[in-house]
C-alpha positions in Angstrom: -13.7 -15.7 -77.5 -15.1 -15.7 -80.9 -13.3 -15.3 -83.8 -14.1 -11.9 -84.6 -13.3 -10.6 -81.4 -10.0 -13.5 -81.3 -9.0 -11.7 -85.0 -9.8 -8.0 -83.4 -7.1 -8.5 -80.0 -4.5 -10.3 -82.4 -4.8 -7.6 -85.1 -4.3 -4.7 -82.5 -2.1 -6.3 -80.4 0.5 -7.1 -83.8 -0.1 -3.3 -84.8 1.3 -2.2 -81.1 4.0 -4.7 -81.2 5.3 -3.3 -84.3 5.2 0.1 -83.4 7.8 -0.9 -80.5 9.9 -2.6 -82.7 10.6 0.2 -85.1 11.3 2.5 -81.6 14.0 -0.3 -80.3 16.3 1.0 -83.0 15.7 4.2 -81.3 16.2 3.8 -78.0 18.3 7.1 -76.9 15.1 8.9 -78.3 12.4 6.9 -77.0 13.9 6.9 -73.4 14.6 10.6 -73.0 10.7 11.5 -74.3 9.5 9.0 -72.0 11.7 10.7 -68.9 11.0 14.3 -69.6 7.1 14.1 -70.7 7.1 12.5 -66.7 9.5 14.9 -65.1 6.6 17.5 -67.2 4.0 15.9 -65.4 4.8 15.4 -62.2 7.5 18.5 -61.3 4.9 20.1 -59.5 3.9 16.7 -56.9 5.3 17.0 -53.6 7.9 14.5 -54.5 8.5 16.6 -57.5 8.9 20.3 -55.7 10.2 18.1 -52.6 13.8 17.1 -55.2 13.8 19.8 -57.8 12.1 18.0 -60.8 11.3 21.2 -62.6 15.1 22.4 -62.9 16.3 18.9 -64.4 16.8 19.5 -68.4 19.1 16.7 -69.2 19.5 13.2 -68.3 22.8 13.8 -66.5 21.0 16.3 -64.1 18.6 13.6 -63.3 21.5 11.1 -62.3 23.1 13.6 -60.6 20.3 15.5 -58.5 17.9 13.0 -57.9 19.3 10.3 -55.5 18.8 6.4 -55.3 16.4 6.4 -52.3 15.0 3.3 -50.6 11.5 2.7 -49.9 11.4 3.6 -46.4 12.1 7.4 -48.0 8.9 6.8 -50.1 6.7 5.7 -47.1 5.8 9.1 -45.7 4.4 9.9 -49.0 2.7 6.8 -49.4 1.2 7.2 -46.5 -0.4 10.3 -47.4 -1.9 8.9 -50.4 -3.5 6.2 -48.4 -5.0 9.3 -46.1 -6.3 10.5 -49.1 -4.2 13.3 -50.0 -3.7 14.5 -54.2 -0.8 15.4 -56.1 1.7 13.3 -53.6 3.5 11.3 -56.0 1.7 11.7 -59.1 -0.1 14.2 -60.3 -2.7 11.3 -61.4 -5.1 10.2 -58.6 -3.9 7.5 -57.5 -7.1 4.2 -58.3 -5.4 1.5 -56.9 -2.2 0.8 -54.6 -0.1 -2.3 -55.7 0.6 -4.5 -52.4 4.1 -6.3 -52.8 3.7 -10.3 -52.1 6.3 -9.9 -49.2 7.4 -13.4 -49.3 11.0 -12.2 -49.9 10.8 -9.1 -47.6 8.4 -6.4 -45.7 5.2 -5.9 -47.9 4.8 -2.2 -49.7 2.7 -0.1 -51.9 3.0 0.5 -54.6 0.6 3.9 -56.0 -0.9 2.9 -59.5 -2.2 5.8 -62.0 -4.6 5.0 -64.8 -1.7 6.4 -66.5 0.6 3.9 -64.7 -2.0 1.0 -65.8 -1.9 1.9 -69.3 2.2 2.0 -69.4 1.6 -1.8 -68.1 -1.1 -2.4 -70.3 1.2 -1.5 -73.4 4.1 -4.1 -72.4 1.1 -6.8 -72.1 -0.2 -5.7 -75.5 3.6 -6.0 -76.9 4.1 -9.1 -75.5 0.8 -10.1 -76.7 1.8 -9.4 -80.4 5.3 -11.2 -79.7 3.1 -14.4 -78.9 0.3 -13.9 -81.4 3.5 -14.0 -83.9 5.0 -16.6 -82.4 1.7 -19.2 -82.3 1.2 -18.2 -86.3 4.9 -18.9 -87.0 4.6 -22.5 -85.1 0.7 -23.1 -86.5 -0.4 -22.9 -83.1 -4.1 -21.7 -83.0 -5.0 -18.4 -80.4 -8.0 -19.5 -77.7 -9.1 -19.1 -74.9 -7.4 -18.8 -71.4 -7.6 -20.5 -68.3 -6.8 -18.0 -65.3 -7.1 -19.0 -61.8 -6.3 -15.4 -60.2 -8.2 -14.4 -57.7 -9.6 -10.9 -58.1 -10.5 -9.9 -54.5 -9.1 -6.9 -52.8 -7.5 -7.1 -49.6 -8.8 -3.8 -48.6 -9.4 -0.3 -48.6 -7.2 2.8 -47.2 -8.5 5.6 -44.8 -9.1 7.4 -48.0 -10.6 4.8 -49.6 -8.2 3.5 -52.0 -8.4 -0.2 -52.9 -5.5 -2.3 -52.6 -4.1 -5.3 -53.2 -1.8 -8.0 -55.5 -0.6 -6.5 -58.6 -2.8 -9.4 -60.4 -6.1 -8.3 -58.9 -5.3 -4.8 -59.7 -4.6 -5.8 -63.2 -7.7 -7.9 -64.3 -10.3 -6.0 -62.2 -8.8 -2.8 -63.8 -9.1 -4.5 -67.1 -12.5 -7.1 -66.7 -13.9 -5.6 -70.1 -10.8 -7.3 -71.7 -10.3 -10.4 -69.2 -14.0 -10.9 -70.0 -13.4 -11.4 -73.6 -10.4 -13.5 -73.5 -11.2 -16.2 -70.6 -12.5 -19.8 -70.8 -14.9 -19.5 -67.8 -17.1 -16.7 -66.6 -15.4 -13.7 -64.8 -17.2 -15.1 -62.0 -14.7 -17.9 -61.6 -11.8 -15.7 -60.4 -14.7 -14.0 -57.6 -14.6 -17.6 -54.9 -12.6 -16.2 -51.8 -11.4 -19.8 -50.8 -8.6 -21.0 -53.3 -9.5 -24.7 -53.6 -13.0 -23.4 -54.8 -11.6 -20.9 -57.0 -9.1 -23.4 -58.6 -12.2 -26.0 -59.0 -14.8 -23.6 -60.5 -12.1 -22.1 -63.2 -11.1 -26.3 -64.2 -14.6 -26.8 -64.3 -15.9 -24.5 -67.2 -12.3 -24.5 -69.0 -13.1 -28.4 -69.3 -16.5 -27.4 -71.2 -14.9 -25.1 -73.5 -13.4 -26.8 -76.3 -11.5 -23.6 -77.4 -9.3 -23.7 -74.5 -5.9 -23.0 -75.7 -3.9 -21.3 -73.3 -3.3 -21.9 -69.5 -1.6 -19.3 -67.4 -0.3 -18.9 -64.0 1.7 -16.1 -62.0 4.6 -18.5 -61.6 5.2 -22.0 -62.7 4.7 -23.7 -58.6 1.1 -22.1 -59.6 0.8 -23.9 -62.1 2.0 -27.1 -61.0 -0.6 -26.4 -58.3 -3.4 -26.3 -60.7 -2.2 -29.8 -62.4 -2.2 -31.2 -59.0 -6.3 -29.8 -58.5 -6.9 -31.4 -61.9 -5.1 -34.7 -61.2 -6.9 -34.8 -57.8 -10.6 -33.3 -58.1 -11.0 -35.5 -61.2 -13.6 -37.5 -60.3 -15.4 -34.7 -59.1 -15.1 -32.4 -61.8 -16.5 -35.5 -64.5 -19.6 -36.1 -62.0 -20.2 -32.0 -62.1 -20.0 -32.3 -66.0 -22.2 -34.9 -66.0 -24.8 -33.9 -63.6 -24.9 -30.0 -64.5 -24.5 -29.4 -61.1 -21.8 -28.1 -58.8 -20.2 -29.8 -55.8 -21.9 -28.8 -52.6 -18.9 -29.6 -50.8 -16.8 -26.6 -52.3 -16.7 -23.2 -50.2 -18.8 -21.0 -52.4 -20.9 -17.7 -50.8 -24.3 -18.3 -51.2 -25.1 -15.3 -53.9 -22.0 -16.5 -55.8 -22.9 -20.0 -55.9 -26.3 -19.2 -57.2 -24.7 -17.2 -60.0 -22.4 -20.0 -61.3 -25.0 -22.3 -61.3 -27.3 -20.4 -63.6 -24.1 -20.1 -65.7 -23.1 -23.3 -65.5 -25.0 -26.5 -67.3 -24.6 -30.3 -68.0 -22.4 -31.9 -71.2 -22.6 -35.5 -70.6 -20.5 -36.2 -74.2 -17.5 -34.4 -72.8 -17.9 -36.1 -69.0 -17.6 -39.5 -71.1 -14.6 -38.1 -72.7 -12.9 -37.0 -69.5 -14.0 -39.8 -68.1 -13.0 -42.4 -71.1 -9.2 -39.9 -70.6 -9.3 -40.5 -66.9 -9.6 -44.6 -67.5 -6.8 -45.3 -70.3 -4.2 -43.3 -68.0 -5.3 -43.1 -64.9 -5.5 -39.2 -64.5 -6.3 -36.2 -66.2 -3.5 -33.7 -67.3 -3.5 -30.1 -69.2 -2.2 -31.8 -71.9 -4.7 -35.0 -72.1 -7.8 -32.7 -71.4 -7.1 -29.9 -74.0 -5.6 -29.1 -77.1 -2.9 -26.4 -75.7 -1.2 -24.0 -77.8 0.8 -22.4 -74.9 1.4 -22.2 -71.0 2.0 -18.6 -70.2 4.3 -18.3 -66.7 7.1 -16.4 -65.3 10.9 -17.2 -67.3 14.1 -16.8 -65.4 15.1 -16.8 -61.9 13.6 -19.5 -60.1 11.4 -20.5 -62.6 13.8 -23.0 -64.2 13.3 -25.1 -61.3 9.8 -26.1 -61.6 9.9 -25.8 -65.1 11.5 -29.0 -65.2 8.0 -30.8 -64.2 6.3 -29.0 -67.3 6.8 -31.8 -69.8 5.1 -34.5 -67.1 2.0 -32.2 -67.4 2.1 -30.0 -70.7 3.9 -32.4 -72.8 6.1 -30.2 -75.4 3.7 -27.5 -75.3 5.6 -24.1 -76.0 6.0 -21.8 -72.6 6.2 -17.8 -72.9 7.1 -16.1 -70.2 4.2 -13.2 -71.5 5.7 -9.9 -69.5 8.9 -9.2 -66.5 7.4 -7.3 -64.3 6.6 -6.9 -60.4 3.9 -4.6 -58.2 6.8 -1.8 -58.9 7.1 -1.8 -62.4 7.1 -3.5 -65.6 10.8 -4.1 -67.0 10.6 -6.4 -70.3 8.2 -8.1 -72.7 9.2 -11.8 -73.8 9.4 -12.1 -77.7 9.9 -15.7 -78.3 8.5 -18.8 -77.1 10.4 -20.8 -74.8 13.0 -17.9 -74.2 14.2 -16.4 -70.9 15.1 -13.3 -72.2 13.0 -10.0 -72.5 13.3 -7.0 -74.4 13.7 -4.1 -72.3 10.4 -2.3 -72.0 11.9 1.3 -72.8 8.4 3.3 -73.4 6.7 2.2 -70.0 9.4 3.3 -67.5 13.0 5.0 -67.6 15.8 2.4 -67.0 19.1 2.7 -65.8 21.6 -0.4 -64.4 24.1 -0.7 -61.6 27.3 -2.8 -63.4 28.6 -5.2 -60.5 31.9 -3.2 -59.5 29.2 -0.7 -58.1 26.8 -2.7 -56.2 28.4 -1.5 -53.1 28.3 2.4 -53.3 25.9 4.6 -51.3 25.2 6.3 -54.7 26.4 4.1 -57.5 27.0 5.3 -60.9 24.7 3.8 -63.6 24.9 2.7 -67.4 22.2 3.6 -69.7 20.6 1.2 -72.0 22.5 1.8 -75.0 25.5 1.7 -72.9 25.2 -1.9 -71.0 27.5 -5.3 -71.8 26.1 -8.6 -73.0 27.4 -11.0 -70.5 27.5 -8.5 -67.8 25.4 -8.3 -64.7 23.3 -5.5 -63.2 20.9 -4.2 -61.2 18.4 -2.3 -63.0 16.5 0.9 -61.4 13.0 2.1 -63.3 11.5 5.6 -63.3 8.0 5.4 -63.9 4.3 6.4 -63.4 3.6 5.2 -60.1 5.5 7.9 -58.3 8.7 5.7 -58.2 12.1 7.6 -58.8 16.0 5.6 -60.1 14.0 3.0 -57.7 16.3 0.0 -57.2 13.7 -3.4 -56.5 17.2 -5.5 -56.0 16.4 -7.3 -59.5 20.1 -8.9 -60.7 19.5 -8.8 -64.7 21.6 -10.4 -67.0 22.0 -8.6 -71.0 22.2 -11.5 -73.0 22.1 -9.1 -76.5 20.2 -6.1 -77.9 17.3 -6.5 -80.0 18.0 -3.8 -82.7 19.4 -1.5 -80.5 17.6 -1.9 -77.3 18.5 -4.6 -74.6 17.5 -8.4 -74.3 17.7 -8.7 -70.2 17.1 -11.9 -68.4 16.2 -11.7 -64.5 18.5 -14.2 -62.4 17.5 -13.2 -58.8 16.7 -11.0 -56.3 19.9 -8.9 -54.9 19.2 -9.6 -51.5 19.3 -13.6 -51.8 22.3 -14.1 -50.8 23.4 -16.6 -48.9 27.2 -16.8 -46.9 28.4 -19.6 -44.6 32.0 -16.7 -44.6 31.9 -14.5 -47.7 31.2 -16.6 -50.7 27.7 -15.2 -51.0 25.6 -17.8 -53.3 22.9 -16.4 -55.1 19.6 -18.2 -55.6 21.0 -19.1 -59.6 23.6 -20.9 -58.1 21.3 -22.9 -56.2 19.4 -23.6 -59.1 22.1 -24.3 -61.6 23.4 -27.2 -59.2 19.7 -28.7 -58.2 18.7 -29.2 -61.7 22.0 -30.9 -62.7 21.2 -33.2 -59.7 17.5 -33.8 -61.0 18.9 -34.8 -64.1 21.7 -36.8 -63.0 20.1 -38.8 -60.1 16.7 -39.1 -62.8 14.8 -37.7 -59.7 12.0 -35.1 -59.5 12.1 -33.0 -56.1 8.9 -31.4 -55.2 11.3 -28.2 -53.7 14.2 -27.3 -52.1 16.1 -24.8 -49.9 19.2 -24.3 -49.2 19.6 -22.9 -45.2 22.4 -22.5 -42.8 23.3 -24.8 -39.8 22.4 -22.9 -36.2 25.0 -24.5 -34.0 28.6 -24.4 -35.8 30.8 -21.5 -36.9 31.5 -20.9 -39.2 27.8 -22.5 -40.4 27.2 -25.9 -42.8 25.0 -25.6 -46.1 21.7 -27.2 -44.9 20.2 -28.6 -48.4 16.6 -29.2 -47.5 15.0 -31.5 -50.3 11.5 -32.7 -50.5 11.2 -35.8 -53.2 8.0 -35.2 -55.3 5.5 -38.1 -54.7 6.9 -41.7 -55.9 10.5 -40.4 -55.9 13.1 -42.6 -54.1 16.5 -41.0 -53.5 18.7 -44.5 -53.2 22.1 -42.8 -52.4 22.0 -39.2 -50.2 25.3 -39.4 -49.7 26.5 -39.1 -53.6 23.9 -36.8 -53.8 25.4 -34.1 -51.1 28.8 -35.0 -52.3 27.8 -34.4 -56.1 25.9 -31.0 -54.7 29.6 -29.8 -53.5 31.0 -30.9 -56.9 28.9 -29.0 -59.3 28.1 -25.8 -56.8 32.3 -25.6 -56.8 32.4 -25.6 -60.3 29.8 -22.8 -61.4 30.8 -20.7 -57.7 34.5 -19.9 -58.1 33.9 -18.1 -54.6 32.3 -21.0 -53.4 35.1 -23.7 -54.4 37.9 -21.4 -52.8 36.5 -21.0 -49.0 35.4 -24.8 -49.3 39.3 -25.1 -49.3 40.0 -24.1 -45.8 36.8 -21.8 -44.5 33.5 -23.3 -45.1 32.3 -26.6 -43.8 31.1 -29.4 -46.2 27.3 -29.4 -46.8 24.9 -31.5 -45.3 21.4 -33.0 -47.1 18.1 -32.9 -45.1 15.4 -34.6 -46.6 11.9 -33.4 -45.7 8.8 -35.5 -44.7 6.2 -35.0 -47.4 3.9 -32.2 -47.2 6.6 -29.8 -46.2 6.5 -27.3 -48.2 2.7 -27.3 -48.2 3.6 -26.4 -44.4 5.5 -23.3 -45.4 2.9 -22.5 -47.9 0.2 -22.5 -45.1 2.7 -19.7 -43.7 3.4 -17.7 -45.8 -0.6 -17.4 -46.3 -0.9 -16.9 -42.7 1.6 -14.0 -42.8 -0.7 -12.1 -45.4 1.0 -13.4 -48.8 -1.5 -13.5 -51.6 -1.7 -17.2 -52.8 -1.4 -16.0 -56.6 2.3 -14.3 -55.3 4.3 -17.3 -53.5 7.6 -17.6 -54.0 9.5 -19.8 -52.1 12.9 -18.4 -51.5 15.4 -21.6 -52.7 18.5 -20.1 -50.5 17.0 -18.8 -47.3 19.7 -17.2 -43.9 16.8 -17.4 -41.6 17.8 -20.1 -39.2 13.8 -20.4 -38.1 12.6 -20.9 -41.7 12.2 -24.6 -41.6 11.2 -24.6 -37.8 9.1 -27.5 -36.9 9.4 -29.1 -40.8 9.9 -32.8 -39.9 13.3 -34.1 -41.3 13.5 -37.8 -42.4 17.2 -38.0 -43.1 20.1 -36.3 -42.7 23.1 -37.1 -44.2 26.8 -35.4 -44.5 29.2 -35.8 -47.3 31.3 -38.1 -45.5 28.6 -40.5 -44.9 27.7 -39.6 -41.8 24.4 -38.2 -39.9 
């Protein structure tokens, strides 16, 4: 990016960022324009005639009239959009349809308006003036970015509507931009094969000097794209060297051609990788460039493999950039290194389920201004993609209000729950306890899930560990003995039933190259690389089927 057009993003990007903190002090306000200017607009959708839209004049009458529906009530309209069909959902046309990763459920759609893309697009700008604040305040110089997305679509409907990830949508939507702000040429993100894609991305952010900023969906991506630099290395420096490009990758014919009229010889920086490569034996995001910033998801799982970060990225600062899915987008990040997000009240209408409610057909909701720090919820969004008090099973936690409007930090997905009687651990849980372990046993895990035993009632904890490459784990039975310790003390429910109901856990280490298996799968099944998630706490007794298991160990000592 040159610096005009780096000073033009910033300057804009600042300007929207404090236009949205001046309306955080007036959240009641901001909210209730944002729900009636889209009841307005969409009252007379099918949806909207369908539930009554154009009678609702208060914010009560919404609660009360319009019900919390699950998507299997959205699908018939859905489908209608796919066929082709106007004025279903939204009163937009529908340009694009959101596919959900499904690696935590049945995949969706999600319909996306260019006036859906633009309510994104202003919680990425936000965000983007939280960081560009953030950098200055730290010294940190803006750059370049290093992407690794793939923007093919999966498809079109029978009315010709693309669809795909929510990250395709996003940059293909927005390639003017993308174009501008990238360390390689668009081009990059076009290879269909991911090991390609991954390679040709390295390969020009390597050449370009002003690479500042890696980013990645989730942080396993991004540990994925340390592990292509680590182990292409050798290949990349000859490529840099040569001006040419390896023949070996899987490139379409036209495509290749393209890159390599883009793409051209600089032996001075193949020395330097090479001279890197040499004194420490490998080549790492923060040996190869001068980072200001890894941008990945905060919260929930990420915690996990954020652990690995330093090993890679040294101390360089992490921002979690936006908290969103293919539904909607809840929260902009504001801080570097900080899980928590400020509620992203002019992009979608928010409401949240407090815990003594989870269980209700219908549940009665708080409002924004009327939410707990310290208290749990689950959050429903109103918004421009045709969605309606639509409840994704996000668990949020308000950790404080930014002026007046809510600092929310996702935890996990309502659904991962998992219950060997009724003690229902969640995924945090799970987390919590593993990275105590990590640190107390000094050991790295390259992942780890947490299943139920097939042949006992009531059912063991199955902890499934796979140790990260060079990792010895010297004594599994402290280790499963320690994981009952510390999930007791953060799981009151937990350490009760362990008293009399649920069995003591059992540790299962994994042959390597497990989790690359489930990977594999998860592909197979249609989930977009760029969206894996591996579920840490998983009640599907066939999960694991066929992983090899090296060891297994129970607290007592036995196997």
């Amino acid at each position: 990016m040159s610096n005009l057009m780096l000073s033009v993003v910033s300057a804009r990007s600042r300007q929207i960022k404090a236009d949205f903190v001046r309306r955080t002090d007036r959240v009641v306000e901001t909210q209730e324009k944002f729900l009636f200017t889209l009841l307005k607009a969409h009252r007379n959708t099918a949806w909207g005639q369908d539930h009554g839209l154009e009678g609702i004049q208060t914010i009560d009458q919404f609660r009360d009239r319009i019900p919390i529906l699950p998507y299997r009530e959205y699908e018939p309209y859905i489908e209608r959009i796919a066929q082709g069909e106007p004025n279903v959902l939204t009163a937009d046309p529908v340009v694009y349809l959101n596919l959900t990763s499904g690696s935590t459920g049945k995949q969706k759609l999600v319909p996306v308006t260019q006036r859906a893309r633009r309510a994104r697009s202003l919680v990425n700008q936000i965000s983007t003036g939280f960081a560009v604040d953030a950098l200055k305040r730290q010294n940190l110089p803006m750059g370049k970015l290093l992407l690794t997305s793939s923007v093919q679509l999966l498809g079109r409907t029978a009315g010709g509507i693309a669809y795909g990830p929510v990250s395709v949508g996003d940059i293909r939507l927005n390639q003017w931009l993308y174009q501008q702000v990238v360390a390689h040429p668009f081009e990059a993100l076009q290879p269909g094969d991911s090991l390609a894609r991954h390679y040709i991305c390295l390969l020009f952010a390597l050449q370009e000097r002003n690479t500042r900023i890696v980013g990645a969906n989730f942080p396993i991506l991004g540990l994925r794209l340390c592990d292509y630099l680590e182990n292409y290395a050798e290949d990349l420096i000859q490529d840099m060297q040569t001006g040419e490009i390896a023949q070996w990758l899987k490139l379409e014919p036209e495509l290749r051609a393209k890159l390599e009229r883009l793409w051209t010889a600089n032996p001075r920086r193949s020395a330097e990788l090479r001279h890197i490569l040499k004194t420490e034996g490998r080549l790492t995001p923060r040996s190869v460039w001068n980072l200001s910033a890894v941008i990945t998801a905060r919260g929930g799982t990420s915690a996990f493999y954020l652990e690995r970060y330093p090993t890679y990225f040294g101390d360089t600062p992490i921002f979690g950039g936006i908290y969103a899915s293919a539904e909607a987008a809840f929260g902009a990040y504001h801080d570097l290194n900080d899980d928590s997000t400020i509620l992203a009240i002019r992009s979608g209408f928010f409401e949240f389920i407090p815990e003594d409610q989870w269980q209700a057909n219908q549940p009665k909701t708080l409002l924004p201004w009327e939410v707990t720090p310290g208290n749990r919820y689950r959050i429903l969004v109103t918004n421009y993609n045709g969605l309606y008090r639509y409840d994704i099973g996000d668990v949020v936690e308000v950790v404080g209000f930014y002026n007046q409007t809510p600092l929310i930090v996702f935890r996990h997905r309502l659904g991962g729950l998992l219950s060997s009687t009724t003690e229902k651990t969640t995924e945090f849980h799970a987390i919590q306890v593993m990275q105590r372990l990590q640190q107390e046993f000094r050991l790295v895990l390259e992942n780890f899930c947490i299943t139920l035993s097939d042949e006992d009632i009531p059912p063991h904890y199955l902890v499934n560990i796979e140790l990260a490459p060079g990792q010895v784990l010297s004594n599994p039975q402290a280790f499963i003995q320690q994981f009952d310790r510390h999930l007791k003390a953060i799981h009151i429910s937990y350490e009760v039933k362990r008293r009399d109901q649920v069995p003591p856990p059992r540790l299962r280490v994994l042959a390597p190259g497990s989790f690359d298996i489930l990977r594999q799968r998860l592909i197979q099944r249609g989930v977009p690389e760029s969206q894996l998630k591996f579920p840490h706490i998983n009640d599907d007794r066939n999960w694991l089927a066929g992983v090899s298991v090296e060891q297994e160990v129970a607290t007592d000592g036995g196997v």
